[in-house]
ChimeraX commands (.cxc) that place a marker at each C-alpha (Angstrom):
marker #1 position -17.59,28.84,-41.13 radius 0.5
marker #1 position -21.41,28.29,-41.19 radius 0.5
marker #1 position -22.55,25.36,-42.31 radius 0.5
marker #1 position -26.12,24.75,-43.25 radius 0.5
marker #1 position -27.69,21.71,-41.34 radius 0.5
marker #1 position -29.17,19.42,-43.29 radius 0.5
marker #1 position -33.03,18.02,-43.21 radius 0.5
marker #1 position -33.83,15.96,-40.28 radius 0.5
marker #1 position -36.75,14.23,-42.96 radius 0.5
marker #1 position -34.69,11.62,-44.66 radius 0.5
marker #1 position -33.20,10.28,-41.48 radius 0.5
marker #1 position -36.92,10.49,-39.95 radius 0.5
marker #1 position -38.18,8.85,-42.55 radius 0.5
marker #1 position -35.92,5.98,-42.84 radius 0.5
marker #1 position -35.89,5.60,-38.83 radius 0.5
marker #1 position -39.62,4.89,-38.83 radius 0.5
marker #1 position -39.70,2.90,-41.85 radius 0.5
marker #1 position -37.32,0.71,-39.86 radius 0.5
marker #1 position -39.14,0.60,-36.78 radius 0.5
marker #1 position -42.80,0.10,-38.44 radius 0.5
marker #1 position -40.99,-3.25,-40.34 radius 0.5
marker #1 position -39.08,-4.24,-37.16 radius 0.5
marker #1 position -42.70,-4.44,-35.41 radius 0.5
marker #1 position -44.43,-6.01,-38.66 radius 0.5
marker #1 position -46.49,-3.05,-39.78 radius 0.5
marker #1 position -46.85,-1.57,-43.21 radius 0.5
marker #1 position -45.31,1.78,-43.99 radius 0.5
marker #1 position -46.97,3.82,-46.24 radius 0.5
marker #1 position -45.86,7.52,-46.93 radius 0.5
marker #1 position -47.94,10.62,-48.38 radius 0.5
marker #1 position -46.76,12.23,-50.79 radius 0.5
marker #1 position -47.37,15.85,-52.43 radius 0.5
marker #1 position -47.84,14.91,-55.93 radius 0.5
marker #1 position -47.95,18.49,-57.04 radius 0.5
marker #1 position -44.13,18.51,-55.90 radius 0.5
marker #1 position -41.87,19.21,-59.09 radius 0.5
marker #1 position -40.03,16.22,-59.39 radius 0.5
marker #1 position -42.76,13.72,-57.88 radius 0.5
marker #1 position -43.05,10.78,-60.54 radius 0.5
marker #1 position -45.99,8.62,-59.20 radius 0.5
marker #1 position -48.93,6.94,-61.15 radius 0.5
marker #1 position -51.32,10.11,-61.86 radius 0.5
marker #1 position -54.64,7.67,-61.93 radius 0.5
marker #1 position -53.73,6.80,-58.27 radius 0.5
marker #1 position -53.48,10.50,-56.98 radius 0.5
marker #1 position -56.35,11.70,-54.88 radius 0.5
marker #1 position -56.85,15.37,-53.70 radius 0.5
marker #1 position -53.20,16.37,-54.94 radius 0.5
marker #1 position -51.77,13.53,-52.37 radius 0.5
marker #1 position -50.63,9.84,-52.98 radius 0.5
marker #1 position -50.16,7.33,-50.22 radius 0.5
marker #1 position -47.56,4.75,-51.19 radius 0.5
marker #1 position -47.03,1.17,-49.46 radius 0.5
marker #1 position -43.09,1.27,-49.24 radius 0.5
marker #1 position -43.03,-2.13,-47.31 radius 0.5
marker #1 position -40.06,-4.77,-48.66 radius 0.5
marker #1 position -42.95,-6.85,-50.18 radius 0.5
marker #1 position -44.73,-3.84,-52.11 radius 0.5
marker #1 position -41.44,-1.08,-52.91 radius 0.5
marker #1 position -38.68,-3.29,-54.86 radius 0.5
marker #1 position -35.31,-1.80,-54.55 radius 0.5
marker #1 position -36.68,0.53,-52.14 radius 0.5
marker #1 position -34.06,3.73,-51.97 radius 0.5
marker #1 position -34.69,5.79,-48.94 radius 0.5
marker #1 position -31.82,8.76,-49.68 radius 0.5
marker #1 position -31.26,12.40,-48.47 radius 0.5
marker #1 position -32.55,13.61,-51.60 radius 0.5
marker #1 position -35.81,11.03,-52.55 radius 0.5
marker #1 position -37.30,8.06,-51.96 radius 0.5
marker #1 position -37.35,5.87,-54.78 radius 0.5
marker #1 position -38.91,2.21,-55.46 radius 0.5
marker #1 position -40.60,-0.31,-57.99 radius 0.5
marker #1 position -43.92,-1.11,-57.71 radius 0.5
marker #1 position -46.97,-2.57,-59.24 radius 0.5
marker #1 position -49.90,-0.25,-59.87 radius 0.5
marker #1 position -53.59,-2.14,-60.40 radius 0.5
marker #1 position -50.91,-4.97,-61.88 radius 0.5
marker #1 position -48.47,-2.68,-64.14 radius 0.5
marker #1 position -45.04,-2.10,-63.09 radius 0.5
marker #1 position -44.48,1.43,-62.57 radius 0.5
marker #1 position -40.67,3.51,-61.13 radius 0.5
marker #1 position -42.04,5.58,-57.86 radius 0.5
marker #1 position -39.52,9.04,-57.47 radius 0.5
marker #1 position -40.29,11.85,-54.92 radius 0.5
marker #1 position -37.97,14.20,-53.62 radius 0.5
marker #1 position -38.09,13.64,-49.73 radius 0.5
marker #1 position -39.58,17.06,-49.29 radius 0.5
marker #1 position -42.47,16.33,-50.87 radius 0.5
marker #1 position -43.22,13.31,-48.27 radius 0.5
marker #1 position -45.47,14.64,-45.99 radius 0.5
marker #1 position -45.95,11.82,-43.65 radius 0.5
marker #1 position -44.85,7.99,-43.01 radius 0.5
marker #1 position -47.23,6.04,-40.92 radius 0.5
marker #1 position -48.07,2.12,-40.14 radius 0.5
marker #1 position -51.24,1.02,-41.67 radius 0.5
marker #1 position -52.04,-1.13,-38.80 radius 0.5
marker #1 position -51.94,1.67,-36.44 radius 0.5
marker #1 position -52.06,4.70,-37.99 radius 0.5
marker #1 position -48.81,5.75,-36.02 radius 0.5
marker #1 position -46.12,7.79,-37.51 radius 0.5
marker #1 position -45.50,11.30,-38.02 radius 0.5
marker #1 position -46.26,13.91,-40.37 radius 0.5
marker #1 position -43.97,16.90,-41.12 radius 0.5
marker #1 position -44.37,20.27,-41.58 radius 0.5
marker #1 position -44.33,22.01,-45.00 radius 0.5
marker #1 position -41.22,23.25,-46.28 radius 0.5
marker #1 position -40.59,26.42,-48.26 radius 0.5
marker #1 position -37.81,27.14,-49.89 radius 0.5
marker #1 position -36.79,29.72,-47.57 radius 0.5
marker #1 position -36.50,27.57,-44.89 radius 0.5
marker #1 position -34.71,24.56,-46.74 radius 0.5
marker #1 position -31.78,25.52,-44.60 radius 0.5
marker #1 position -33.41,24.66,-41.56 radius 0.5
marker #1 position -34.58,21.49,-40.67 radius 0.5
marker #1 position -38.28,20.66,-41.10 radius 0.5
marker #1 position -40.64,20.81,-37.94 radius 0.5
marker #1 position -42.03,17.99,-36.74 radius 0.5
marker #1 position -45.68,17.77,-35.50 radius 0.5
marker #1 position -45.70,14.83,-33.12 radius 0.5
marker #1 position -47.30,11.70,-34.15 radius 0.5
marker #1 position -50.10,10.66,-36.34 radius 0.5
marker #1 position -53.97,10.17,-34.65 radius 0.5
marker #1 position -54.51,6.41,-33.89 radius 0.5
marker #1 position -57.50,5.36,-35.74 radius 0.5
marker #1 position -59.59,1.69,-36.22 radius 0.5
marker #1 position -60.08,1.79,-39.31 radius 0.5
marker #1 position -58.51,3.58,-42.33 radius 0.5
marker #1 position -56.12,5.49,-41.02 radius 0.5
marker #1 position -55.85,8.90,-42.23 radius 0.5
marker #1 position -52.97,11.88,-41.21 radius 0.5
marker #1 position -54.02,14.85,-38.60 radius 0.5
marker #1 position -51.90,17.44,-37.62 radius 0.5
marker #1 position -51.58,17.34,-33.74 radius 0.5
marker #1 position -50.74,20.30,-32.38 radius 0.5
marker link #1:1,2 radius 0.2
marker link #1:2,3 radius 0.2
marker link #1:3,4 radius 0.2
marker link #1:4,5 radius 0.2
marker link #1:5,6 radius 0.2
marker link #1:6,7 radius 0.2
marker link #1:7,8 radius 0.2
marker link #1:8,9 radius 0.2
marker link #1:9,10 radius 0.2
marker link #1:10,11 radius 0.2
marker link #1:11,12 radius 0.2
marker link #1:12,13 radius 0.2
marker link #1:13,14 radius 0.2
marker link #1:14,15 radius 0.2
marker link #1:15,16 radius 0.2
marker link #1:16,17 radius 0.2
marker link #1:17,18 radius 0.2
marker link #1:18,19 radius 0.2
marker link #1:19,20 radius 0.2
marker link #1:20,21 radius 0.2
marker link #1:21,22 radius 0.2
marker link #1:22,23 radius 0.2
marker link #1:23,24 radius 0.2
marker link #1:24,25 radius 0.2
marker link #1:25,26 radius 0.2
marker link #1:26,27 radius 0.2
marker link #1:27,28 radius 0.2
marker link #1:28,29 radius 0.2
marker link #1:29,30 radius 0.2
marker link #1:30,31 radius 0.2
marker link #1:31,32 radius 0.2
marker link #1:32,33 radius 0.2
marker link #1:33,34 radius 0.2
marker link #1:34,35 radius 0.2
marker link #1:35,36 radius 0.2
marker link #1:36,37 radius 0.2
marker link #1:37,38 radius 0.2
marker link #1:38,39 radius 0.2
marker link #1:39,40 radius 0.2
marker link #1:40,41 radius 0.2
marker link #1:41,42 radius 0.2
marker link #1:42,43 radius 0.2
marker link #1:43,44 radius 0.2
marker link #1:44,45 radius 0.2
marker link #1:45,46 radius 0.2
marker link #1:46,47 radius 0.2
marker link #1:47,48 radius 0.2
marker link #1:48,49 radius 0.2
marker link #1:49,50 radius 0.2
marker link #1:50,51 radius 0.2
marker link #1:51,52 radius 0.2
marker link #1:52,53 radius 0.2
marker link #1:53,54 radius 0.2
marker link #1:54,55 radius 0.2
marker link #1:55,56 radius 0.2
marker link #1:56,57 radius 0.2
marker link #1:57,58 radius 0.2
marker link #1:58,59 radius 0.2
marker link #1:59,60 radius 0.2
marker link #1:60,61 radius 0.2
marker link #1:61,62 radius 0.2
marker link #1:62,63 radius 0.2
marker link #1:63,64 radius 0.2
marker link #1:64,65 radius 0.2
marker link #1:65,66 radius 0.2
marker link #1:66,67 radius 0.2
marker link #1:67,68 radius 0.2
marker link #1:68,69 radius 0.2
marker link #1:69,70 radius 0.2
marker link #1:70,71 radius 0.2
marker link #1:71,72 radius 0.2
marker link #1:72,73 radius 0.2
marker link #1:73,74 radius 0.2
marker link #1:74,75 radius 0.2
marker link #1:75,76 radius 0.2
marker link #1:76,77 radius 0.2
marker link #1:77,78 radius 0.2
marker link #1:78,79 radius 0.2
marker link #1:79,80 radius 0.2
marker link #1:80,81 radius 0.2
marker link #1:81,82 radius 0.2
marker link #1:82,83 radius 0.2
marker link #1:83,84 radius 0.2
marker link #1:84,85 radius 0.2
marker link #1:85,86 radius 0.2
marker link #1:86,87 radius 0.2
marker link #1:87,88 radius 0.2
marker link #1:88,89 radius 0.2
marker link #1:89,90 radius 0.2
marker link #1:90,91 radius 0.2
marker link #1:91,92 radius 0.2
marker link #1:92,93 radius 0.2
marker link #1:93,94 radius 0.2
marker link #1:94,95 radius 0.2
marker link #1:95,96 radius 0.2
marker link #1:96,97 radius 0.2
marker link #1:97,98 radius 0.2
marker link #1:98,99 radius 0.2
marker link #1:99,100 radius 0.2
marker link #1:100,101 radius 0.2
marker link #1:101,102 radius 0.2
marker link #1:102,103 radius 0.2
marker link #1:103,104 radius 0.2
marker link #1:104,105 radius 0.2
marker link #1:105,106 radius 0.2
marker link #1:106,107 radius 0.2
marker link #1:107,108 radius 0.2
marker link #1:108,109 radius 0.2
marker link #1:109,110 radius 0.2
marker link #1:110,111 radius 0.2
marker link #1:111,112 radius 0.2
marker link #1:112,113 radius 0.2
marker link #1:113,114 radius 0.2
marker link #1:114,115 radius 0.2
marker link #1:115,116 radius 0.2
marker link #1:116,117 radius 0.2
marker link #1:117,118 radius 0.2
marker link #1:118,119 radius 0.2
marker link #1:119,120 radius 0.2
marker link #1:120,121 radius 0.2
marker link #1:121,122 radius 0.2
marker link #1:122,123 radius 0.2
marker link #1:123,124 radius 0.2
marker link #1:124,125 radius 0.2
marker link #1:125,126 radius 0.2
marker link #1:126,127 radius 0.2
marker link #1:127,128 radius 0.2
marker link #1:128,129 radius 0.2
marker link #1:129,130 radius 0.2
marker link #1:130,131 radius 0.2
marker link #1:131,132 radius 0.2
marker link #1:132,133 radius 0.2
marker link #1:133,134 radius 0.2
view
């Protein structure tokens, strides 16, 4: 019997988040906001992309599954219900640092494969910003 592997990107995901809070960083994720599914605050999107603090303090009820990451937050004050489908999270990376990693874009051919990784995120001093590092 062949059985389909699932996505390394949720586990990723929630394996840095834990590391980036274990050594007192922020972790913010990008998301695709074109990504059916994605329900984010539309004023906050910028070039089709959303970065999103999911830190305890800023994502209440923070939800970190195989199939999305979901949260609570407060927009410019206003509560507002964060859902993206984890393959529309393009990277997760520490705001301090700038260190995390971004993933490689899924289609939906290759949804039965695991994701890519590209190594880790450019350090940068001051806003940090995702590159892919080849």
């Amino acid at each position: 019997m062949n059985i389909a592997s699932r996505s390394k990107r949720p586990y990723l995901i929630r394996a840095m988040h834990e590391w980036m809070a274990d050594n007192g960083h922020t972790p913010h994720i990008v998301v695709d906001a074109s990504f059916d599914g994605v329900c984010v605050p539309v004023e906050h999107i910028k070039d089709g992309k959303i970065i999103l603090n999911i830190s305890d303090t800023a994502a209440h009820n923070l939800k970190l599954t195989n199939d999305a990451v979901s949260f609570r937050a407060r927009f410019g004050g206003v509560p507002f219900d964060v859902w993206a489908p984890v393959r529309s999270v393009l990277g997760i990376y520490a705001r301090e640092t700038g260190q995390g990693m971004i993933f490689s874009h899924d289609t939906e051919q290759a949804e039965a494969e695991p994701p890519e990784l590209q190594e880790e995120v450019v350090e940068t001093r001051s806003r940090p910003h995702l590159k892919i590092v080849k």
